[in-house]
VOLUM-832692 format. One record per residue: residue in one letter; x, y, z of N, C-alpha, C, O in turn. Coordinates in steps of 0.001 Angstrom, whole numbers, plus 500000, padded with zeros to 6 digits. Atoms other than C-alpha are relative to their C-alpha. Last residue first. Layout:
aXYZXYZXYZXYZ ...
This chain:
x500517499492498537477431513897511847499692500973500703499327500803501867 x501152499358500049477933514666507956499748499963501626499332500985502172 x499725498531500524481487513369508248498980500887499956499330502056500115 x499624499089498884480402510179509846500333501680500203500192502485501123 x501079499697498700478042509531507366500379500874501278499886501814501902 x500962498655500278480659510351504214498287500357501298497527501303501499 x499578498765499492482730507993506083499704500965499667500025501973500297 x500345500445498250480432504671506059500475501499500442499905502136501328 x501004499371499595479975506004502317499584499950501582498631500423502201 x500501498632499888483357505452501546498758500856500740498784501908501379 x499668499624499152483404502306502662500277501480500112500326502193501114 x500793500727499388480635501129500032501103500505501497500386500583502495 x501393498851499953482050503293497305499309499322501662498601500167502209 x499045498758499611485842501348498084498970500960500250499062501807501139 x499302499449498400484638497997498894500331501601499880500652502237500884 x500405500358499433482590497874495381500357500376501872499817501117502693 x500026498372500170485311499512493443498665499563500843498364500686501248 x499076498895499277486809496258494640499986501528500068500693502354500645 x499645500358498131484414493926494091500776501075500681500668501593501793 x501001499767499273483683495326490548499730499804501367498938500448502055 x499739498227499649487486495296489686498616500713500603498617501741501281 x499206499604498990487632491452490774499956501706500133500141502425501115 x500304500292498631484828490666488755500655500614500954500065501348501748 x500850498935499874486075492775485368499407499263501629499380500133502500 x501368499809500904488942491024485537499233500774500057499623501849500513 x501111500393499245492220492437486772498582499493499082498143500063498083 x499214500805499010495362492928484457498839499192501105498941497993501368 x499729501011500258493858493331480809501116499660501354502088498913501240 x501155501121501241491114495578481710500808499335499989500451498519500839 x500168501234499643493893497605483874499027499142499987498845498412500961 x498522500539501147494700500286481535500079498810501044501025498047500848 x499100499708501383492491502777483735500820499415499581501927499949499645 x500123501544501203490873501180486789500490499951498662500667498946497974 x499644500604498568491000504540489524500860498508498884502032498147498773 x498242499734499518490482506843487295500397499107500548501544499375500908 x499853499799500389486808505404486011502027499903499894502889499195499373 x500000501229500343485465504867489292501300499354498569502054498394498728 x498834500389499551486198508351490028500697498232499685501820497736499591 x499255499855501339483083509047488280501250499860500196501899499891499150 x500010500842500902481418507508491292500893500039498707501439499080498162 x501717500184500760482661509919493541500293499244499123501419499075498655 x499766501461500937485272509893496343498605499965499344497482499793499817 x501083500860500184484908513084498327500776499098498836501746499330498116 x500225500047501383488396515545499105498714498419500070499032497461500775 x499699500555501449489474515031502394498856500086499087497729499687499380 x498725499243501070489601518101504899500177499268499170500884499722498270 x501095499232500861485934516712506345501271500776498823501123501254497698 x500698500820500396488200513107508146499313502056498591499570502079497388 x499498500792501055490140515326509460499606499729498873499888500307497824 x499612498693500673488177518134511390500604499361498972500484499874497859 x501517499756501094486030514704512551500756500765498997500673500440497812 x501060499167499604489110513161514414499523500670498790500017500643497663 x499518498910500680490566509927513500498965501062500115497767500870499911 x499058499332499267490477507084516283500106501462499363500592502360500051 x500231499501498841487313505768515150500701501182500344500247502309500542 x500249499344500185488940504459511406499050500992501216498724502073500724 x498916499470500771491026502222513454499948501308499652500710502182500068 x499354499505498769487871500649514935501447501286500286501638502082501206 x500949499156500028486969499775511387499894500810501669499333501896501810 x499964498668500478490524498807510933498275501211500050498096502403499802 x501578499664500605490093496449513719500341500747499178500865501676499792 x500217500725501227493716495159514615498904499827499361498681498889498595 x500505501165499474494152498321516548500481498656499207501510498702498534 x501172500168499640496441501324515863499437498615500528500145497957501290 x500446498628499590499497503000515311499167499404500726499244499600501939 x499519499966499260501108499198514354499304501388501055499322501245502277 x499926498974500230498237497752512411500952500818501185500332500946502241 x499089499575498623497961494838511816500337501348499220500566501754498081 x499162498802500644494382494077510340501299500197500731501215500245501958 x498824499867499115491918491334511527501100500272498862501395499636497850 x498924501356499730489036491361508892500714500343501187500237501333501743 x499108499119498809485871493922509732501195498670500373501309497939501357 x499163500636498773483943492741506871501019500443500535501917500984499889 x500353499422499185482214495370504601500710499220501352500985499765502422 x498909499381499913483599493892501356499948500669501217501018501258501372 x500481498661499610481552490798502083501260500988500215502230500763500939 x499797499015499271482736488427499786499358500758500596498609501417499874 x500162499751498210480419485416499227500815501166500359500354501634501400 x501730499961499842481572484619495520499978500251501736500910500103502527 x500392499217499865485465485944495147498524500438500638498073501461501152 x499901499299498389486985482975495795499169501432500298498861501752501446 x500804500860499313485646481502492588500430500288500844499542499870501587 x501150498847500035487242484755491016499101498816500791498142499301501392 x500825500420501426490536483196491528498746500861500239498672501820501007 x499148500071501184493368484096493901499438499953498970500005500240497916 x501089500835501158490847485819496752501499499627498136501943500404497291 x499895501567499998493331486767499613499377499294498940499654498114498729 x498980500394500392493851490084498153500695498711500169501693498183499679 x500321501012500090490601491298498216501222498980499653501122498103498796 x500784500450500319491257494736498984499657498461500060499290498155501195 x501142499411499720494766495103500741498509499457498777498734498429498138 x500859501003499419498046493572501206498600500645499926498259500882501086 x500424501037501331499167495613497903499774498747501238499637497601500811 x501634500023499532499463499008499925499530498854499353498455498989498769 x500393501734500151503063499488500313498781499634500709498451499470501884 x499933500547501533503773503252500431499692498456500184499216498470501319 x500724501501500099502906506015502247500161499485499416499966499868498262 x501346499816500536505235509241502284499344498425500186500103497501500477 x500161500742501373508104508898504641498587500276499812497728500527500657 x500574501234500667507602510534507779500050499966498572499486500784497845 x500979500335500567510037513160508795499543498584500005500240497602500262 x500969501112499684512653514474510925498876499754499395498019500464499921 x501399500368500498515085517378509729499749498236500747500599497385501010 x500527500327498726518493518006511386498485500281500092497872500829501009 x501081498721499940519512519856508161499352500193501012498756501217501343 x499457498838500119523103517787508743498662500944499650498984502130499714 x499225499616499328521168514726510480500604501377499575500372502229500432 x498673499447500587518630514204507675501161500663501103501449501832500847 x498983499277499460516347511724509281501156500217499267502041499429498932 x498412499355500584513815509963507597500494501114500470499937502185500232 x499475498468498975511062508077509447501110500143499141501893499232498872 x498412500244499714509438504428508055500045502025499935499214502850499556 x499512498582499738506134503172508182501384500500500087502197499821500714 x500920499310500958505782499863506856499684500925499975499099501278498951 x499298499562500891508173498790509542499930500305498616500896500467497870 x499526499065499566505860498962512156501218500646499187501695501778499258 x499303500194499116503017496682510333501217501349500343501078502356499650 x499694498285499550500653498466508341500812499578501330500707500184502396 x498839500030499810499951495062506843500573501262500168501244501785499278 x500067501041498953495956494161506287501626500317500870501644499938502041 x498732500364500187494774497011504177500858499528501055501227500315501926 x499514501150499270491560497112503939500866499341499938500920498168499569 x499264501169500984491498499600500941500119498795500904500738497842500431 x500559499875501754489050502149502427500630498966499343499943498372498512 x501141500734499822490328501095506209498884500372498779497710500011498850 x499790501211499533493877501707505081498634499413500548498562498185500595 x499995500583500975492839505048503688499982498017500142499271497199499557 x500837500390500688491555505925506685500354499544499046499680498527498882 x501388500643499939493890505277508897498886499954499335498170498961499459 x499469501664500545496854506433506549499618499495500740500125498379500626 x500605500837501398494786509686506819500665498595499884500052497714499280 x501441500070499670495220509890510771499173499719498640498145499059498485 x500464500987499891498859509044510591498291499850499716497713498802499425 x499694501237501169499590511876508411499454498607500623498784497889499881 x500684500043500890497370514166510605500283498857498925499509498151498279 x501194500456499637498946513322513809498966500072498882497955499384499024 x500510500321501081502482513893512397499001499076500247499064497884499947 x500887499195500612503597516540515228499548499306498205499407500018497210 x498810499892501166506013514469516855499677500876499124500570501336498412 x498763499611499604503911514732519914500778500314498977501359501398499011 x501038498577499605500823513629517802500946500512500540501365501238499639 x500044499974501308503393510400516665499498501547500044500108502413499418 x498886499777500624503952509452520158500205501015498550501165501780498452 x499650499315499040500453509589521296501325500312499402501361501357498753 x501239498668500324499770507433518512500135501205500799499973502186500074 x499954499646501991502097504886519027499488501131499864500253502096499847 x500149501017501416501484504795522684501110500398499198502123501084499334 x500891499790500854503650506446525579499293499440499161500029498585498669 x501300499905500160504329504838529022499235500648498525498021500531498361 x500704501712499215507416505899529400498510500227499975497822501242500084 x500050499843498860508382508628526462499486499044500750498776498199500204 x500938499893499179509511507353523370500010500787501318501108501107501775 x500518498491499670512227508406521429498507499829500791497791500814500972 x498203499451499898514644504967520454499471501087501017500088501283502064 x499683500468498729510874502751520743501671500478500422502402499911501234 x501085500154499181509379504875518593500552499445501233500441499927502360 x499957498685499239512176505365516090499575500331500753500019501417501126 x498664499949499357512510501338516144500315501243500367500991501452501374 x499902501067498890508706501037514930501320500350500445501022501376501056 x500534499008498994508686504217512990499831499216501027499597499700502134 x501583500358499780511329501998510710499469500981501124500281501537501864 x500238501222498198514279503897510614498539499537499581497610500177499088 x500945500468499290516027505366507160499692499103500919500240498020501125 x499570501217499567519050507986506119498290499379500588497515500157501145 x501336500096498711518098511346504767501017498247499926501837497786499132 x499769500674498718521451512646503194499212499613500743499376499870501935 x498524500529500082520475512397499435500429499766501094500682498577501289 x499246498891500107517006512851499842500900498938500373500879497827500903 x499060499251498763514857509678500364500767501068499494500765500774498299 x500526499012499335512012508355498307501005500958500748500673502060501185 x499784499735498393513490506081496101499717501400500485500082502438499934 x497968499400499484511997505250492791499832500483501593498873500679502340 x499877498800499198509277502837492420501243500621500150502372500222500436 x498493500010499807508572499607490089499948501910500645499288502797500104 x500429498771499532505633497361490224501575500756500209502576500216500679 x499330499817498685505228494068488404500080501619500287499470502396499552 x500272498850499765502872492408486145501087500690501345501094500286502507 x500803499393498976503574488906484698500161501358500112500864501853499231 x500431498725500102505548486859482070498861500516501004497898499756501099 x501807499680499502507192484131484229499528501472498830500094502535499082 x500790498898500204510523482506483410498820500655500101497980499871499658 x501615499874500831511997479467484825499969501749500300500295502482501233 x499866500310500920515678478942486188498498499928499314498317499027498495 x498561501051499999516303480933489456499851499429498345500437500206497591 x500283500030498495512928483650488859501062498622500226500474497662499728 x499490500920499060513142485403485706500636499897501338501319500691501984 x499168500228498830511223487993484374500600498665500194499740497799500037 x499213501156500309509279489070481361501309499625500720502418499790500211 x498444500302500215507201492126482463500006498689499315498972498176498886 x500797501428500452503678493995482188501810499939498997502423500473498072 x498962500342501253504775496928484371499558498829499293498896498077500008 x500004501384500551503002499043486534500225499438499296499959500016498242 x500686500177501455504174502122487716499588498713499992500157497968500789 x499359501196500773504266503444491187499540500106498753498665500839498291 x500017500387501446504311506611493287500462498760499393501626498367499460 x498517500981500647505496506846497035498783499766498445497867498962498618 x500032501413499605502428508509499413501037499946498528500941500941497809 x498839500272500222501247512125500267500531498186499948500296497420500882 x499249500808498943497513512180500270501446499642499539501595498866498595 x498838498733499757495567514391498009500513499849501214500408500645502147 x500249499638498604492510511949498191500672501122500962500460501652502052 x500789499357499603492697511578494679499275500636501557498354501397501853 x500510498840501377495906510864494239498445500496500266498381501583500840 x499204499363499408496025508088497262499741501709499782499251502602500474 x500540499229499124493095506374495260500666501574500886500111502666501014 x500629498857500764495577506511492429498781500304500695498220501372500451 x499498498785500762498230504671494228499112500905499902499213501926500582 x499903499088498350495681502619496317500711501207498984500128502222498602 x501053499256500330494796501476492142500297500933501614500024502127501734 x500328498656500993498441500774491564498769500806500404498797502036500354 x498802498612499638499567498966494710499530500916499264499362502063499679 x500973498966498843496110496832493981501061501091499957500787502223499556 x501031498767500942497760495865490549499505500818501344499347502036501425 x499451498964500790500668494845492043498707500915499655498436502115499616 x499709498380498753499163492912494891500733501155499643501103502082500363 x500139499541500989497696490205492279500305501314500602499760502389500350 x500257498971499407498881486996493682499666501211498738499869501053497534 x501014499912500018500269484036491773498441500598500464497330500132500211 x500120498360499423503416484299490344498727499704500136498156499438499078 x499331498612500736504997480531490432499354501473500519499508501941501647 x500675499365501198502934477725491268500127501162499112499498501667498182 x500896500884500419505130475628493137499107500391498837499006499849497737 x499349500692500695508181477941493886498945499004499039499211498732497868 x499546501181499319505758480508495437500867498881498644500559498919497452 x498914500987500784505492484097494647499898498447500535499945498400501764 x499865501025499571502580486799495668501082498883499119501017498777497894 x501265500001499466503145490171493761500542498510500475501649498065500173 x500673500699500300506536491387492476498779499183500953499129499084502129 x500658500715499136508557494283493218498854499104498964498341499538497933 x500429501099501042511269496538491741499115499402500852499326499698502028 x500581500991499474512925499675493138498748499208499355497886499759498671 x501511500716500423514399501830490911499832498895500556500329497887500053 x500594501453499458517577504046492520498372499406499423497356500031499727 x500768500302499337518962507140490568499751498404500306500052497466499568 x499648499766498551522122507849488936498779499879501070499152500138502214 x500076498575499734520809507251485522500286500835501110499845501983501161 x500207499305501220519475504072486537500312501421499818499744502284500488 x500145498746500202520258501911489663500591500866498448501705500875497925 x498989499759500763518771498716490091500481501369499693499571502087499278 x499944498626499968516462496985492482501159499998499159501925499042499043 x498337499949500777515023493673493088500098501637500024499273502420500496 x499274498836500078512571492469495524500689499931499202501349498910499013 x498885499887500383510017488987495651500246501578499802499265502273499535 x500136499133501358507252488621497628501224500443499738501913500976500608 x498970498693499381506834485320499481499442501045499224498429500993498527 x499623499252501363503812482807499467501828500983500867502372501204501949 x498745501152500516503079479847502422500916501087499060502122500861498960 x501223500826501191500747482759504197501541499373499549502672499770499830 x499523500856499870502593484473507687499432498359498781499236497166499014 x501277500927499549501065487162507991499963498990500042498952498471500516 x499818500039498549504514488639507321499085499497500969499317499186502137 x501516498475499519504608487733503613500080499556501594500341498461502091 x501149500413499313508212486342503544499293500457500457499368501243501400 x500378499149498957510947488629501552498501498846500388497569498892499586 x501288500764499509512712486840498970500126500875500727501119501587500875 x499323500580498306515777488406496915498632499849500610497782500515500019 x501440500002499103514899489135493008500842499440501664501856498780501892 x499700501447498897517774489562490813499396500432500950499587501532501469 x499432499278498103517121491975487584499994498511500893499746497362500526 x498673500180499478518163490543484115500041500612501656500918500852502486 x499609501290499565514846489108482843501238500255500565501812499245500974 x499004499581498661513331492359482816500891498893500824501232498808502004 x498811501036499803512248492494479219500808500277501019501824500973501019 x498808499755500144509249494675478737500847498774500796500468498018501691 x498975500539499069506018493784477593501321500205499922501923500059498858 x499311500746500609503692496536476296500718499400501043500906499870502165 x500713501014500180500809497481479327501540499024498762501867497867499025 x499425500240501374502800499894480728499835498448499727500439497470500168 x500256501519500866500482501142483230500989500074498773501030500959497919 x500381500270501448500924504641485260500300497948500094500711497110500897 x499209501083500170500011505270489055499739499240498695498762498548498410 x500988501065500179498980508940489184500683498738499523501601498831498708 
C-alpha cells in the first residue's frame, strides 16, 4: 500500500534530469535516482516549470492509483510519498515527491511493449491481439480498467515495458506503474475544479487500445471484469490516508467522486 512520509526529508542532493510531458503541456517531470544499500531508488517529481516551479499534483495521484491498484489485487510498482526539500539548478522547493525501487531481477533487461511489439509481431497484428498471443490478455485487460477508473491519459507504448531474462529465457510484463496523468490532473487550483464532469470521455493515449477510455473499457471481457474484487465506499477511507495535508478536501472529493461514479458504470456491466 502506497505509504506517506509526511515529516520533511532533505533531498536536496539528488539530480533531477527533465523528461517532457508527452501530451505535449509547457510543464516537464523531473527524474533522479540513487542507489542505496545495493539497490536502485527511483525518484520523481510532479509537474515542473522554470516559471512557477512545482506545480502539478501527479504524486499524490501515483499514490492513491497505488492503493486503488491494492485493492483491486492488481500487480503494479509500489510507491511512497515523500514530503521533500529539493533542489532544482539554484532555487529550492519544499514539495511532495514519489520514490520507487526497481522492478527488474538482476538479469531481466528492459523493452518498451511498443518496440517488443513491433520486434515480434505478426503481419497485420494489433496490440491486443499481440499481447493475447503472448498470453498477457488479462494483465492488459485490468490496466484497461483501471485506467478508465483513474482516467488515465498516458498509457503510451513505453509506459508498458517487457522484461526479458535471456539466461531463464523468461518474458514478462512489468507490473503497472506510472499513473499520475490521471484523475483531475489538469485542474492546478480548485477554481479549475468547478464544472468537472468526472464522467467525461477525455481523449486518452492509449497504446493497446483506443483514445476513448470508455471505449477502452468495452474491449475487456465480462469473466474479467467479475474476477475483480468491488470498490466500496469504506474504501474511501484507504485510499486518502495521510493525504489531508497534500490534496484538499475538494480535490479528494472529486476524485473519490470519479472513482465511485466509474465504478458503478462497471458494477452494471458486471451484473449484465
Amino acid at each position: 500500500m502506497g505509504t506517506v512520509i509526511e515529516k520533511l526529508q532533505d533531498m536536496r542532493h539528488l539530480e533531477w534530469s527533465k523528461t517532457r510531458h508527452s501530451s505535449g503541456s509547457a510543464g516537464s517531470f523531473l527524474k533522479a535516482y540513487e542507489d542505496t544499500d545495493g539497490k536502485r531508488i527511483y525518484y520523481k517529481l510532479s509537474e515542473f516549470d522554470s516559471v512557477r516551479g512545482i506545480t502539478g499534483h501527479e504524486c499524490a495521484n501515483e499514490i492513491i492509483a497505488d492503493r486503488l491498484l491494492d485493492l483491486l489485487q492488481i500487480d503494479h510498482v509500489e510507491y511512497t510519498l515523500i514530503h521533500a526539500l529539493v533542489r532544482i539548478g539554484e532555487k529550492e522547493y519544499e514539495t511532495w515527491m514519489c520514490a520507487s525501487d526497481s522492478f527488474r531481477d538482476v538479469n531481466e533487461r528492459k523493452i518498451s511493449l511498443e518496440d517488443y511489439y513491433q520486434a515480434e509481431r505478426n503481419q497485420g497484428e494489433s496490440p491486443m491481439e499481440f499481447c493475447a498471443r503472448m498470453g498477457w490478455e488479462r494483465y492488459i485487460c485490468e490496466m484497461l480498467v483501471v485506467d478508465y477508473l483513474i482516467l488515465n491519459r498516458d498509457r503510451h507504448g513505453a509506459n508498458m515495458e517487457i522484461l526479458i531474462d535471456r539466461r531463464k529465457k523468461t518474458v514478462r510484463p512489468a507490473p503497472l506503474f506510472d499513473h499520475g496523468l490521471s484523475f483531475v490532473c489538469r485542474c492546478q487550483t480548485e477554481e479549475m475544479l468547478k464544472g468537472v464532469d468526472v464522467m467525461q470521455d477525455k481523449k486518452v493515449q492509449s497504446f493497446v487500445g483506443t483514445s476513448s477510455a470508455r471505449d477502452n473499457l468495452q474491449m475487456v471481457p465480462l469473466h474479467i471484469l467479475k474476477k475483480l474484487p468491488s470498490v466500496q465506499k469504506e474504501d474511501r477511507k484507504r485510499l486518502f490516508d495521510g493525504l489531508e495535508g497534500v490534496l484538499s478536501k475538494k480535490y479528494r472529493d472529486t476524485i473519490w467522486k470519479m472513482i465511485e461514479k466509474r465504478w458503478n458504470v462497471i458494477e452494471t456491466i458486471r451484473r449484465s
